[in-house]
C-alpha positions in Angstrom: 0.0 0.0 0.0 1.0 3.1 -0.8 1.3 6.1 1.8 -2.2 7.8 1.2 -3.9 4.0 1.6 -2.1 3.6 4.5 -3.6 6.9 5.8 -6.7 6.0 4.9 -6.8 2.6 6.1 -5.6 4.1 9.4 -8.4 6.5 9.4 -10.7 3.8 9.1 -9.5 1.1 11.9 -9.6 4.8 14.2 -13.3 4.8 13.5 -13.8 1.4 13.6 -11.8 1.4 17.1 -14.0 4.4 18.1 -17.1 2.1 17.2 -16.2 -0.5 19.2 -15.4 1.1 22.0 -18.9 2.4 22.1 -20.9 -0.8 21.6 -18.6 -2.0 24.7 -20.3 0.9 26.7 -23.8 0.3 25.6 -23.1 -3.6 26.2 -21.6 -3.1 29.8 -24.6 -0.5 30.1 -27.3 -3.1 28.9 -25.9 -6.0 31.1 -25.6 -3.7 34.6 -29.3 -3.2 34.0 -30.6 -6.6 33.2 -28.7 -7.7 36.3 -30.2 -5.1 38.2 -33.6 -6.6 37.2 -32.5 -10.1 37.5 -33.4 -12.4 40.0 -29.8 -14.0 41.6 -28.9 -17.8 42.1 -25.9 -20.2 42.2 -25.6 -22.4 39.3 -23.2 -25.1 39.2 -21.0 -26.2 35.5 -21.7 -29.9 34.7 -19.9 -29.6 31.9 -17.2 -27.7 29.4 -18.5 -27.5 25.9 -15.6 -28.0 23.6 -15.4 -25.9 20.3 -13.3 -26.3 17.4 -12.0 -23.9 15.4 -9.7 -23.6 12.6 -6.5 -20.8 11.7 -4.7 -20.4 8.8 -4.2 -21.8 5.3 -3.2 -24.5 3.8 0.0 -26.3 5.2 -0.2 -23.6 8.0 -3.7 -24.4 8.8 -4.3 -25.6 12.6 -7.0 -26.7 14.9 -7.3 -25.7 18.5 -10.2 -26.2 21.2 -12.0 -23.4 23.0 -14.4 -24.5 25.8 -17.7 -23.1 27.2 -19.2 -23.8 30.4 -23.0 -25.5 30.4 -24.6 -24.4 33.9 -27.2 -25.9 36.1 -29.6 -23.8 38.1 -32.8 -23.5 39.6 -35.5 -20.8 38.9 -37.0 -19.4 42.4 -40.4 -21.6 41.4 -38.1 -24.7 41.9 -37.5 -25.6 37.9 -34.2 -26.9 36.5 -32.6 -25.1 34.0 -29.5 -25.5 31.9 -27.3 -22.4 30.1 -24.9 -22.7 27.3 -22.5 -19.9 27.6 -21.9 -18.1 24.9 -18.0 -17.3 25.9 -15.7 -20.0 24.7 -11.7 -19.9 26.1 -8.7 -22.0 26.3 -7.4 -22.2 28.7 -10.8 -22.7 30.1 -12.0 -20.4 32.7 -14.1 -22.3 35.1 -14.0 -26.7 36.2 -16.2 -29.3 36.3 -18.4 -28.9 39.8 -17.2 -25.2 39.9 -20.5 -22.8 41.4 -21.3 -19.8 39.6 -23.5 -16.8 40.2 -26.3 -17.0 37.9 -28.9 -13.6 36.8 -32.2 -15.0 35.2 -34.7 -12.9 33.5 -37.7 -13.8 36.0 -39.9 -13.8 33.6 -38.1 -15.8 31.4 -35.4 -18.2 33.3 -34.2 -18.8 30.0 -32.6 -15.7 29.1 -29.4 -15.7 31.4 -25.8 -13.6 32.2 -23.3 -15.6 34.3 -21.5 -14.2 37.0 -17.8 -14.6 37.9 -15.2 -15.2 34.8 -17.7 -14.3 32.5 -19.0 -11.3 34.4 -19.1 -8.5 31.8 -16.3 -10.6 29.4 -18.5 -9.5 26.1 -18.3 -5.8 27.0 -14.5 -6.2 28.3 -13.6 -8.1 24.9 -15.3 -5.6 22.4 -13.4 -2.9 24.4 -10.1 -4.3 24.1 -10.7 -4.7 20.5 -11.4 -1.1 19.8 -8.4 -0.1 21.6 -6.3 -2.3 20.1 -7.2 -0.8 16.9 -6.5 2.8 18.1 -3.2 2.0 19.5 -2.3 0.5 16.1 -3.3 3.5 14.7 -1.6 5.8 17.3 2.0 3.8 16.7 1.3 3.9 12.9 1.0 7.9 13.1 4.0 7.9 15.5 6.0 6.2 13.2 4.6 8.2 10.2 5.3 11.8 11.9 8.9 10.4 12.5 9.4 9.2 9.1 8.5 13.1 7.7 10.5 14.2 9.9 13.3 12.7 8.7 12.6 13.2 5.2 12.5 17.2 6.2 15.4 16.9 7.7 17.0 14.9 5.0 15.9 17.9 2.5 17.2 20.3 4.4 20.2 19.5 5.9 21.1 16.1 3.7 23.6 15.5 0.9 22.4 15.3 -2.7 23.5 12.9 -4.3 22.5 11.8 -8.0 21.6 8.0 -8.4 21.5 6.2 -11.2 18.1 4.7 -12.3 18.2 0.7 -12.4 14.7 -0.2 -12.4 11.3 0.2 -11.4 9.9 -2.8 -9.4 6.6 -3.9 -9.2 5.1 -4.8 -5.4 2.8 -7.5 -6.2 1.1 -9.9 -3.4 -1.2 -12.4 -3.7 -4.5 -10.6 -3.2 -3.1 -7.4 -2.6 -3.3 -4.3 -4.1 -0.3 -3.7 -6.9 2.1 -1.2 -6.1 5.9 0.0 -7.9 8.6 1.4 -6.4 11.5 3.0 -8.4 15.4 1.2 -7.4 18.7 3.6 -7.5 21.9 3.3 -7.4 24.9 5.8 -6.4 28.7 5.0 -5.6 30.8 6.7 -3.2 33.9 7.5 -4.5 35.6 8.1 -1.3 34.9 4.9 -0.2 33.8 3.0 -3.8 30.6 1.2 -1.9 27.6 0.9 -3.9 24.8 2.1 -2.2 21.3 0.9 -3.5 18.0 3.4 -2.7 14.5 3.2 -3.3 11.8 5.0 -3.7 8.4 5.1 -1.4 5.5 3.1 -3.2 3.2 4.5 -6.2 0.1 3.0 -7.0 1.5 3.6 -11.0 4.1 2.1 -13.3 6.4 5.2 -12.6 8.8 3.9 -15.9 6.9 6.7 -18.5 7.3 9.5 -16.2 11.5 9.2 -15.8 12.7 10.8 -18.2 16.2 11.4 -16.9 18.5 8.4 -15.9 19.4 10.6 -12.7 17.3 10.8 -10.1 18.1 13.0 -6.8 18.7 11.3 -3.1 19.3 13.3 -0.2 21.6 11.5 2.4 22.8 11.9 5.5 26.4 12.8 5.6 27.4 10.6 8.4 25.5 7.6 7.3 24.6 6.6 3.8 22.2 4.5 4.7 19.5 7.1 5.8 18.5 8.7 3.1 15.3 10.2 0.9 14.5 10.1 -3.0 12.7 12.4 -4.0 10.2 11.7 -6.7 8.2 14.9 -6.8 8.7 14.8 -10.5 6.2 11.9 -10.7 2.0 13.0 -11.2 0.4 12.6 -7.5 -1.5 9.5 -7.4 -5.5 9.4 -7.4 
């Protein structure tokens, strides 16, 4: 991806972490008041319910277990019930024989939250998710603010340095979009090292646009390695 999809991208896991983090609330928000409603009993697991589910593809594909607890409880009118839970873990989080608090709707013993290790663990697991997408998003503008940084830096206070143009490569992966980036080359006569440089990704085949065989780098004078190409000469990508 190139750096305005990236952008973009990031924009839209902020939102989406944004999202989540409010479904958590109105989740956590929803379950305080049902259990405020609820009539209260002990239930006891009978049972771990064992789930399989797959990862991967191909060679890399595995299996692994997750496992949900099945509860017993009686209503307050004496009938037997049993609950499913819809929270599936490995390790699991509760034993054969274990007791557990139970909240029933009391007019429907049916409908049911578990207490202890599944107290709130829907609301608690959305909320983690949304902020695991905004701290991705926070690192990846880090990192992005540091990078222009350096590149202002490198414009401004850098060596320029003509490259040779070797080639433009194409970034293609397997279901991915299809980017280029263009690969330079420029030797230091004081020390005769090649040094290769390349060029940030396009979303274009860059190869009509370079016109001259030269194309400027600005390095750092202390390290050769660090370094900016600057291909303002290319159209700006759509």
């Amino acid at each position: 991806m190139n750096k305005k999809t990236l952008k973009l991208v990031a924009k839209g896991f902020l939102v989406l972490g944004f999202l989540l983090l409010i479904i958590s609330g109105f989740m956590y928000i929803s379950a305080k008041k049902f259990r405020a409603n609820a009539a209260q009993t002990e239930g006891t697991v009978i049972e771990m319910k064992e789930s399989q589910s797959t990862s991967g593809k191909g060679a890399e594909q595995k299996t692994f277990s997750t496992y949900a607890p099945v509860v017993s409880y009686l209503a307050a009118d004496g009938s037997s019930h049993t609950y499913v839970s819809s929270v599936s873990s490995y390790p699991p989080d509760y034993k054969v024989g274990e007791k557990v608090p139970v909240y029933y709707d009391k007019t429907n013993p049916d409908n049911v939250q578990l207490g202890g290790a599944d107290e709130y663990a829907g609301p608690f697991a959305v909320a983690a998710m949304g902020l695991a997408f905004i701290l991705f998003v926070g690192v990846f503008f880090i990192i992005s603010a540091r990078k222009s940084a350096s590149e202002q830096w490198l414009k401004q206070n850098g060596k320029a340095v003509a490259a040779d143009f070797v080639k433009v490569v194409v970034n293609d992966f397997e279901g991915r979009e299809i980017n280029y980036f263009i690969l330079g080359s420029w030797q230091d006569n004081t020390t005769n090292k090649l040094h290769f440089y390349n060029s940030e990704l396009v979303r274009f085949d860059p190869t009509p646009f370079i016109n001259d065989k030269k194309i400027d780098v600005y390095i750092d004078p202390k390290n050769p390695e660090k370094y900016y190409m600057d291909i303002s000469f290319l159209p700006e990508s759509k």
